[in-house]
Chimera marker file (.cmm) of the C-alpha trace (Angstrom):
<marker_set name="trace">
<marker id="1" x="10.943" y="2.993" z="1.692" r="1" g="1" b="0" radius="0.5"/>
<marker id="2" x="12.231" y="0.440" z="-0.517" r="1" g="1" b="0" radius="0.5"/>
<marker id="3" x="10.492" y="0.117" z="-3.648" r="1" g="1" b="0" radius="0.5"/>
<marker id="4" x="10.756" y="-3.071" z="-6.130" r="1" g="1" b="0" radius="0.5"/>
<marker id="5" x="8.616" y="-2.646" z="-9.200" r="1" g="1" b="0" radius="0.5"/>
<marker id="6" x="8.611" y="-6.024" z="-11.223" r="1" g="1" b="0" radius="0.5"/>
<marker id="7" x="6.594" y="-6.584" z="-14.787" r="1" g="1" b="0" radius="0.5"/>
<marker id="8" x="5.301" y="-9.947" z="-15.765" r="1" g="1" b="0" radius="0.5"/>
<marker id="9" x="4.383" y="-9.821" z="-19.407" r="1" g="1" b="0" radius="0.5"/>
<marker id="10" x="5.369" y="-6.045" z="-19.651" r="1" g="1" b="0" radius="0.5"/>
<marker id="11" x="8.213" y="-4.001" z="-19.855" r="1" g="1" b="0" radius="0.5"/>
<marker id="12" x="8.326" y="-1.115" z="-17.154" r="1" g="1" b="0" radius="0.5"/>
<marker id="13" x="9.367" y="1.915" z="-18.565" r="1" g="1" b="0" radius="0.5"/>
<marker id="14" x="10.906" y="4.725" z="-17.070" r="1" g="1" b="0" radius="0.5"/>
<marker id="15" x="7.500" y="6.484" z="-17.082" r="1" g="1" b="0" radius="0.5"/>
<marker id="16" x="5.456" y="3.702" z="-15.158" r="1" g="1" b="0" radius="0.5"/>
<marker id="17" x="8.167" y="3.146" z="-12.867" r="1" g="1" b="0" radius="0.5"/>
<marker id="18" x="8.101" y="7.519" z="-11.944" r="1" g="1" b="0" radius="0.5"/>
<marker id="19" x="4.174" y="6.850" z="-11.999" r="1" g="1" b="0" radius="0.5"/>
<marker id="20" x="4.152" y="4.051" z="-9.370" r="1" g="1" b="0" radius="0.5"/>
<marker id="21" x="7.056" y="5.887" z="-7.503" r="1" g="1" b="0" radius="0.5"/>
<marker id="22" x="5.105" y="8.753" z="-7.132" r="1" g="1" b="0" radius="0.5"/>
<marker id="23" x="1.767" y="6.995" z="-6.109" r="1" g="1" b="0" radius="0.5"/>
<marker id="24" x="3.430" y="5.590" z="-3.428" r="1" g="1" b="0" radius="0.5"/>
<marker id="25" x="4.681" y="8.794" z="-1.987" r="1" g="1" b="0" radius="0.5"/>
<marker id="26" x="1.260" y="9.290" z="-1.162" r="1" g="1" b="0" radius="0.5"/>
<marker id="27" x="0.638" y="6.126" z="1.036" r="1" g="1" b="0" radius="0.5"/>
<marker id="28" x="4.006" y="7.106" z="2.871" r="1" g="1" b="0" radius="0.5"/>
<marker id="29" x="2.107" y="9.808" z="4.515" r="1" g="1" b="0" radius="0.5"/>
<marker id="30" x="-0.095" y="7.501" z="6.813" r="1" g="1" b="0" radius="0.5"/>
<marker id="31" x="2.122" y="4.727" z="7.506" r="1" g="1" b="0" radius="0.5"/>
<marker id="32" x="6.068" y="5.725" z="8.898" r="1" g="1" b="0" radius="0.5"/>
<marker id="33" x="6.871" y="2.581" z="9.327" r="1" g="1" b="0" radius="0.5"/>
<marker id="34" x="6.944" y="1.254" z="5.662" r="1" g="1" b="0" radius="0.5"/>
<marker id="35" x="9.833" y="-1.286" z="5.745" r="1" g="1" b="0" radius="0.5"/>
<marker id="36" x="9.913" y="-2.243" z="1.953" r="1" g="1" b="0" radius="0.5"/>
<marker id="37" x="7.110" y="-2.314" z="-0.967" r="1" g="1" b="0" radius="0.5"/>
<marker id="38" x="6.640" y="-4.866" z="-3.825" r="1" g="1" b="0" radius="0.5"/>
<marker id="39" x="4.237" y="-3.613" z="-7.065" r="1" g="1" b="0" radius="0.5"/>
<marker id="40" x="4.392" y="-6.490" z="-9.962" r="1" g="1" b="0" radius="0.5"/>
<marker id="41" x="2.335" y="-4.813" z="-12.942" r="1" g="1" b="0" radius="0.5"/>
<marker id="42" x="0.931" y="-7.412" z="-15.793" r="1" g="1" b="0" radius="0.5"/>
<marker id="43" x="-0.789" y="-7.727" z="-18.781" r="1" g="1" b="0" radius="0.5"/>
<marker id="44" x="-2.410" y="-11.154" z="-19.537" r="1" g="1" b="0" radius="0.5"/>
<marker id="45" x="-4.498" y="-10.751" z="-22.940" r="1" g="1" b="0" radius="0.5"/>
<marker id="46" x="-6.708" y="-7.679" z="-22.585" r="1" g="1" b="0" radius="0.5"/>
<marker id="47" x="-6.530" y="-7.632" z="-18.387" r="1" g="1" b="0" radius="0.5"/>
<marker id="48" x="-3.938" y="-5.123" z="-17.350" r="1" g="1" b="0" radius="0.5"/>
<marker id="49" x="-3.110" y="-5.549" z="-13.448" r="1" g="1" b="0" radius="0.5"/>
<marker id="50" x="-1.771" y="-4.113" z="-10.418" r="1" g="1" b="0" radius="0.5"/>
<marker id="51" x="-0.596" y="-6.018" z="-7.466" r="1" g="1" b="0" radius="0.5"/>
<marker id="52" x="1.558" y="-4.527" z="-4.250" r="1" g="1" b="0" radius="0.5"/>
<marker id="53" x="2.662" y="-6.079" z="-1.464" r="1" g="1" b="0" radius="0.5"/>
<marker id="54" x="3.799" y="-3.824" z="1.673" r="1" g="1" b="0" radius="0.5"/>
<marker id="55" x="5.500" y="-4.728" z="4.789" r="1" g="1" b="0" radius="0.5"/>
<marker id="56" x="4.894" y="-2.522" z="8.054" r="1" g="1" b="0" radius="0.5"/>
<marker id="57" x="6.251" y="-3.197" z="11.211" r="1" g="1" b="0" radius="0.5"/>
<marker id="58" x="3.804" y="-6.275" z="12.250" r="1" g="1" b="0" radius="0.5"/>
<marker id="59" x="1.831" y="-6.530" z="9.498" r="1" g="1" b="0" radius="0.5"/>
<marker id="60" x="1.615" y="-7.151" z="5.872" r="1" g="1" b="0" radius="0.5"/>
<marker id="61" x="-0.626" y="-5.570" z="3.438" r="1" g="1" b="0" radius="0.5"/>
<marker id="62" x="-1.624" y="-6.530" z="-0.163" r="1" g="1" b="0" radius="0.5"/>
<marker id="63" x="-3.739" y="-5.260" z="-2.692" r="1" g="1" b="0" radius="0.5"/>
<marker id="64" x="-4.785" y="-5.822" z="-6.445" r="1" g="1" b="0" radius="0.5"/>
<marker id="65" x="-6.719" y="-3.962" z="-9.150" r="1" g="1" b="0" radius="0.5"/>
<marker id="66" x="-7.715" y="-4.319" z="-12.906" r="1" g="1" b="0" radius="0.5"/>
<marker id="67" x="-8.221" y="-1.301" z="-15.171" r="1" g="1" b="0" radius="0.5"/>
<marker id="68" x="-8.568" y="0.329" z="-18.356" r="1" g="1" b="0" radius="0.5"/>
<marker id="69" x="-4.645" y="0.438" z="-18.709" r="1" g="1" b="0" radius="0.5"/>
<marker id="70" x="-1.690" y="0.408" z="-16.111" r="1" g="1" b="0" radius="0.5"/>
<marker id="71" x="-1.779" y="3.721" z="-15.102" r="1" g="1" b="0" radius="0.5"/>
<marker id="72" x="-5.737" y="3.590" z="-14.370" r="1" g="1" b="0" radius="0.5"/>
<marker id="73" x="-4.878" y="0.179" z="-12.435" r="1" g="1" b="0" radius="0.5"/>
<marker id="74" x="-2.126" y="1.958" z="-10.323" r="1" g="1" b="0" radius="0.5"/>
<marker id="75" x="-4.408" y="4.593" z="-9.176" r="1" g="1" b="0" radius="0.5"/>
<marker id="76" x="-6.878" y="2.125" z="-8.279" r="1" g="1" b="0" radius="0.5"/>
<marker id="77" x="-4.288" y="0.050" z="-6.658" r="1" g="1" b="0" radius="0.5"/>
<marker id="78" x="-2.690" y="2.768" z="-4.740" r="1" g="1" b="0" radius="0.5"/>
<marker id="79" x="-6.205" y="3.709" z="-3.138" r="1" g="1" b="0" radius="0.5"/>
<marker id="80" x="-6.745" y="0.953" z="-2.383" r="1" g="1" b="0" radius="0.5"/>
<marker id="81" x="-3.332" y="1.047" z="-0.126" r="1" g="1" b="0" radius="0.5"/>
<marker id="82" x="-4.137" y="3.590" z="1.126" r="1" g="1" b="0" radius="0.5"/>
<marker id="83" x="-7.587" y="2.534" z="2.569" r="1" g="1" b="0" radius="0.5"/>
<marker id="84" x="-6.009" y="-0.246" z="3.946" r="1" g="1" b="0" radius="0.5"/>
<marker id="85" x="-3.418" y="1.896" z="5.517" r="1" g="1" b="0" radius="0.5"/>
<marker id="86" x="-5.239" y="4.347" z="7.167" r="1" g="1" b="0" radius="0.5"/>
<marker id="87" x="-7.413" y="1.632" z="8.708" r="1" g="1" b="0" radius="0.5"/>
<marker id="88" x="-4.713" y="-0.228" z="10.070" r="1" g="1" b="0" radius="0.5"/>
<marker id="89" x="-3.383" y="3.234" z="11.933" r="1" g="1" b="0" radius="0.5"/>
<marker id="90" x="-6.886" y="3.941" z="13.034" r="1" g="1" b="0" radius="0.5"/>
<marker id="91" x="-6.812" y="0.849" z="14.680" r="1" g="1" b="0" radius="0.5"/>
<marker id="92" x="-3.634" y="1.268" z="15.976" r="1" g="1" b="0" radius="0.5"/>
<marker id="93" x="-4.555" y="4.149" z="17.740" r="1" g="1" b="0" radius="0.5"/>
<marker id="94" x="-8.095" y="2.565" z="19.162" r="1" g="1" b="0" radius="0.5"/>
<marker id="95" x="-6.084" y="-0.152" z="20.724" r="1" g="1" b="0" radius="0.5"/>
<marker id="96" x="-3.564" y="2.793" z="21.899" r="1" g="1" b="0" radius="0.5"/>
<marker id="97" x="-6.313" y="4.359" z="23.642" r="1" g="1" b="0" radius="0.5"/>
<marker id="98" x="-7.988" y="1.335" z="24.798" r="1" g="1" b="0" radius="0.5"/>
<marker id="99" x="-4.695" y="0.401" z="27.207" r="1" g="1" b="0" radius="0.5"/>
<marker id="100" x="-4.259" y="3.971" z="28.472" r="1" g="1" b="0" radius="0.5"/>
<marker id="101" x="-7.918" y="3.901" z="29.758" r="1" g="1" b="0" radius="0.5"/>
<marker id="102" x="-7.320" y="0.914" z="31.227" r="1" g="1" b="0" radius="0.5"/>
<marker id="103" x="-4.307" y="1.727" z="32.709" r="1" g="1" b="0" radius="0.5"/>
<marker id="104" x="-6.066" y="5.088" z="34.326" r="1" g="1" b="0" radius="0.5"/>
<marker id="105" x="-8.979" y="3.517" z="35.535" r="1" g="1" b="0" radius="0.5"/>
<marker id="106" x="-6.690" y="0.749" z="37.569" r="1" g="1" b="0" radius="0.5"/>
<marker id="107" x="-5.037" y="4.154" z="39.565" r="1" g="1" b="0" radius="0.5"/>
<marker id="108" x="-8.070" y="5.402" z="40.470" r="1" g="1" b="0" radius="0.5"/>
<link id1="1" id2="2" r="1" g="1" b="0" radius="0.2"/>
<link id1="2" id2="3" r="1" g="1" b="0" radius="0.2"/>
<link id1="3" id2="4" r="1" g="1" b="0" radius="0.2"/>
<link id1="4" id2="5" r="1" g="1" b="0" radius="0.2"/>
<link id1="5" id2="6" r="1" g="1" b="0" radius="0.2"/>
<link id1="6" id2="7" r="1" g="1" b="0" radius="0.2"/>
<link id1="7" id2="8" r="1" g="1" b="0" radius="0.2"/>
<link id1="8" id2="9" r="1" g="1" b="0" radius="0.2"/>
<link id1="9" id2="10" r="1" g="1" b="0" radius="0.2"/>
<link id1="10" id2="11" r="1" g="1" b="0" radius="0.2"/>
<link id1="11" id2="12" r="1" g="1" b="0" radius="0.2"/>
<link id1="12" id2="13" r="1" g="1" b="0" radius="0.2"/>
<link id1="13" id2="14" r="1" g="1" b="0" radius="0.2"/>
<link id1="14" id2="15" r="1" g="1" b="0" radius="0.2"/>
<link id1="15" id2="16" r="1" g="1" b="0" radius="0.2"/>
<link id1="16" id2="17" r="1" g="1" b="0" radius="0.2"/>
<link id1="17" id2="18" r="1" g="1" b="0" radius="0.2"/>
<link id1="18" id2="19" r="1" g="1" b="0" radius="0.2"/>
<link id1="19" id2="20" r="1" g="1" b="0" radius="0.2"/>
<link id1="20" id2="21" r="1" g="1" b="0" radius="0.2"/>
<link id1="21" id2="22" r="1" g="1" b="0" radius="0.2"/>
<link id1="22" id2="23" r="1" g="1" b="0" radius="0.2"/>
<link id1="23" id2="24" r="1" g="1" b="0" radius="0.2"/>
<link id1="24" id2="25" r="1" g="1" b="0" radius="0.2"/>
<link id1="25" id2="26" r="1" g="1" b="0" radius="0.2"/>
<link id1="26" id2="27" r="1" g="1" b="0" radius="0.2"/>
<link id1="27" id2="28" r="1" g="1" b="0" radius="0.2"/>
<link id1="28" id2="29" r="1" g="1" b="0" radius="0.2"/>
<link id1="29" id2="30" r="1" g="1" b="0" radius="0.2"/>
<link id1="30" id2="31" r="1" g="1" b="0" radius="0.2"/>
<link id1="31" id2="32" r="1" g="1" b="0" radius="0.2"/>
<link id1="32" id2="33" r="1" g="1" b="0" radius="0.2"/>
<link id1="33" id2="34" r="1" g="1" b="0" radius="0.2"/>
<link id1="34" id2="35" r="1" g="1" b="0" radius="0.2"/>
<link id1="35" id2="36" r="1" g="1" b="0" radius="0.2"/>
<link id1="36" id2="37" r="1" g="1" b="0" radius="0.2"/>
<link id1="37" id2="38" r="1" g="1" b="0" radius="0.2"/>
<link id1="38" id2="39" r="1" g="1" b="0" radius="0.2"/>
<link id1="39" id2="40" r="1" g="1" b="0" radius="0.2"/>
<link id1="40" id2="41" r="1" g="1" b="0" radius="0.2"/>
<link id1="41" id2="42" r="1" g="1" b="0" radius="0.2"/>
<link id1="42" id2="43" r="1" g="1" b="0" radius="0.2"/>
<link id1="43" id2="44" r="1" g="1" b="0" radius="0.2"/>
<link id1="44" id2="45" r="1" g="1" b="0" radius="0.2"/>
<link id1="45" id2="46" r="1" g="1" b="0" radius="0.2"/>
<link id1="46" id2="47" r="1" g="1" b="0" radius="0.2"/>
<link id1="47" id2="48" r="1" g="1" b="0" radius="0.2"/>
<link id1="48" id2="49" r="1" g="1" b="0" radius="0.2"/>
<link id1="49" id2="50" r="1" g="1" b="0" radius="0.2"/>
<link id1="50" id2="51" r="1" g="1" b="0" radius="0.2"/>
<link id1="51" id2="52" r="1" g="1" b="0" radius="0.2"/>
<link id1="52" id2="53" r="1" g="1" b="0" radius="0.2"/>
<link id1="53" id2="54" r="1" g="1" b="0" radius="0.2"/>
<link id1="54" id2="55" r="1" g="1" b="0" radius="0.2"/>
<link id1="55" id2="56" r="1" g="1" b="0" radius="0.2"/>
<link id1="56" id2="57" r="1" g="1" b="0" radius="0.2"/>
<link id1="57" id2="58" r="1" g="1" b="0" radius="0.2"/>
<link id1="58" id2="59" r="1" g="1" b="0" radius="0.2"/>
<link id1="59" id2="60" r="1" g="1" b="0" radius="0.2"/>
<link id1="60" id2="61" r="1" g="1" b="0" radius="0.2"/>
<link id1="61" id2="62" r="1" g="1" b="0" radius="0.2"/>
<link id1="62" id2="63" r="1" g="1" b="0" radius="0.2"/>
<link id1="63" id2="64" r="1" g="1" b="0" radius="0.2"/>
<link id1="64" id2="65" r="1" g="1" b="0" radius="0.2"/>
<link id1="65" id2="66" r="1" g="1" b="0" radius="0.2"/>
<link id1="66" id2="67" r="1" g="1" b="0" radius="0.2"/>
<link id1="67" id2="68" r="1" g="1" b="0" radius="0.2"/>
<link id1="68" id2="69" r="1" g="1" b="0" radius="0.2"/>
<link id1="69" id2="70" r="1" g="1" b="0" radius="0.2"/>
<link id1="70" id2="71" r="1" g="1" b="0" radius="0.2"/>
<link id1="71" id2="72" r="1" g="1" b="0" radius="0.2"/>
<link id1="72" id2="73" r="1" g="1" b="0" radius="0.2"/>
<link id1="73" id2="74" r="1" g="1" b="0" radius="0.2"/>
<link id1="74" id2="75" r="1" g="1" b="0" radius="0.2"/>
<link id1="75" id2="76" r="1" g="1" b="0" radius="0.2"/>
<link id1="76" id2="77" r="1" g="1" b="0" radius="0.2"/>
<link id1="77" id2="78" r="1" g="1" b="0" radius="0.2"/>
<link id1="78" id2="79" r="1" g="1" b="0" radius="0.2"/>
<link id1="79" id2="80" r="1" g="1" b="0" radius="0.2"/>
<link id1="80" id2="81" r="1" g="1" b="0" radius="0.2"/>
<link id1="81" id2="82" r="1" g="1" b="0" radius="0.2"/>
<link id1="82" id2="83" r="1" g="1" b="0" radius="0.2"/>
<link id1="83" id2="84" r="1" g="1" b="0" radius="0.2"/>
<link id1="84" id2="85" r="1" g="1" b="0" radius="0.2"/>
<link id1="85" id2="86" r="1" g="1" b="0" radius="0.2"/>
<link id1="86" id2="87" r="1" g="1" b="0" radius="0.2"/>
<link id1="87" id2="88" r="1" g="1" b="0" radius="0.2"/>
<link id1="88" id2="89" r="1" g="1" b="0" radius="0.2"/>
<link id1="89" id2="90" r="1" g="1" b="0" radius="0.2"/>
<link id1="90" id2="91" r="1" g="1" b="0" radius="0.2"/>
<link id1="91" id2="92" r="1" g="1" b="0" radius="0.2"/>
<link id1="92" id2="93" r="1" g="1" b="0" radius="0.2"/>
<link id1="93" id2="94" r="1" g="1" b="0" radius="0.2"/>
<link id1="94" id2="95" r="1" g="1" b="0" radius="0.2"/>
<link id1="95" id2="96" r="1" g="1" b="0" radius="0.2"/>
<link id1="96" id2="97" r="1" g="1" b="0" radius="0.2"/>
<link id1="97" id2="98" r="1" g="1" b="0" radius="0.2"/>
<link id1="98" id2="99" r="1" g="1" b="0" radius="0.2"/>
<link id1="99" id2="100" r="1" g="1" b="0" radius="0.2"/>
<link id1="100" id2="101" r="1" g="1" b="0" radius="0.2"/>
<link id1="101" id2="102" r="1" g="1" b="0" radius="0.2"/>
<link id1="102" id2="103" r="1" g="1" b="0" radius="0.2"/>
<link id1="103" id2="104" r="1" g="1" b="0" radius="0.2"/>
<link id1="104" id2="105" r="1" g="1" b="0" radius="0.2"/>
<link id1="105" id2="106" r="1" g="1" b="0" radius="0.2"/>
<link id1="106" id2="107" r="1" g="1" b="0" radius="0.2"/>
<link id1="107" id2="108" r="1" g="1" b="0" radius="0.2"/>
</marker_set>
């Protein structure tokens, strides 16, 4: 997966950048079919944000969070990926399941 990690009113270190990186290892695990990923981390006055846009075949999922600090807002953030994720498979395989009943009960 392509990863593009972009700061807007914060410098991304080496550290948040291996932080993010490694967060989104995680979400790899339910979705195969990541095609490229876009986190933008900022820091307006006291609000410190998350945002991540991530393209799977057909679809395109995005997700925010607000924390503490950055590193609180990135596990927030990458949870909430991952929710969304694993949704988006389970209903993958409903509708999967869906069509092969259908297509069993029409040979019968």
């Amino acid at each position: 997966m392509q990863l593009q990690i972009h700061g807007h009113g914060v410098e991304v270190t080496d550290a948040l950048r291996e932080y993010v990186e490694s967060k989104m290892v995680r979400i790899n695990r339910h979705a195969e079919g990541i095609l490229d990923g876009r986190v933008q981390l900022s820091l307006d006055k006291t609000i410190q944000k998350a945002e991540a846009q991530i393209r799977i075949a057909g679809k395109e999922v995005h997700a925010e969070a607000v924390g503490q600090d950055l590193y609180a807002a990135i596990d927030v953030l990458a949870d909430k990926l991952d929710r969304q994720l694993v949704k988006h498979k389970e209903k993958q395989v409903d509708s999967n399941r869906r069509a092969e009943g259908i297509n069993r009960a029409g040979e019968i």
